[in-house]
C-alpha positions in Angstrom: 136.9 173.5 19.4 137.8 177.3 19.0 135.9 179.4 21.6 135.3 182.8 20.6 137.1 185.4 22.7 136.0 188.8 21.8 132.8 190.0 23.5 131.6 192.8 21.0 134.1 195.7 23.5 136.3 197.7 21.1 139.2 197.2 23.2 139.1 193.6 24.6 140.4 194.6 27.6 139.8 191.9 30.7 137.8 192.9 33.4 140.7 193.7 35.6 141.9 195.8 33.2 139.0 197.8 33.3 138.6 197.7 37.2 141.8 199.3 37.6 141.5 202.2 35.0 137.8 203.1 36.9 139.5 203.2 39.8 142.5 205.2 38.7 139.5 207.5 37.1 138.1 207.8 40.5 141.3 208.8 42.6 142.2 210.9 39.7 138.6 212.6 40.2 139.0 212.4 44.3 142.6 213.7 43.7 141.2 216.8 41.7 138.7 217.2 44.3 135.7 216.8 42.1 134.1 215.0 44.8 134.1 217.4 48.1 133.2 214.5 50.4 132.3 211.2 50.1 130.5 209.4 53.0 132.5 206.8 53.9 
């Protein structure tokens, strides 16, 4: 039995793909210092 491995994405990436490049996005944004201070 084939199991179907595309979810409807455009890209197909795994979900640790996509964890990494949001949070390469978001020290790219802290980085840039888009965010002046966040509460943590």
């Amino acid at each position: 039995m084939a199991s179907k491995v595309s979810q409807g994405n455009t890209f197909n990436l795994s979900l640790d793909t996509w964890a990494v490049i949001l949070a390469l996005l978001l020290a790219l944004l802290v980085r840039a210092d888009v965010f002046r201070k966040i509460p943590w």
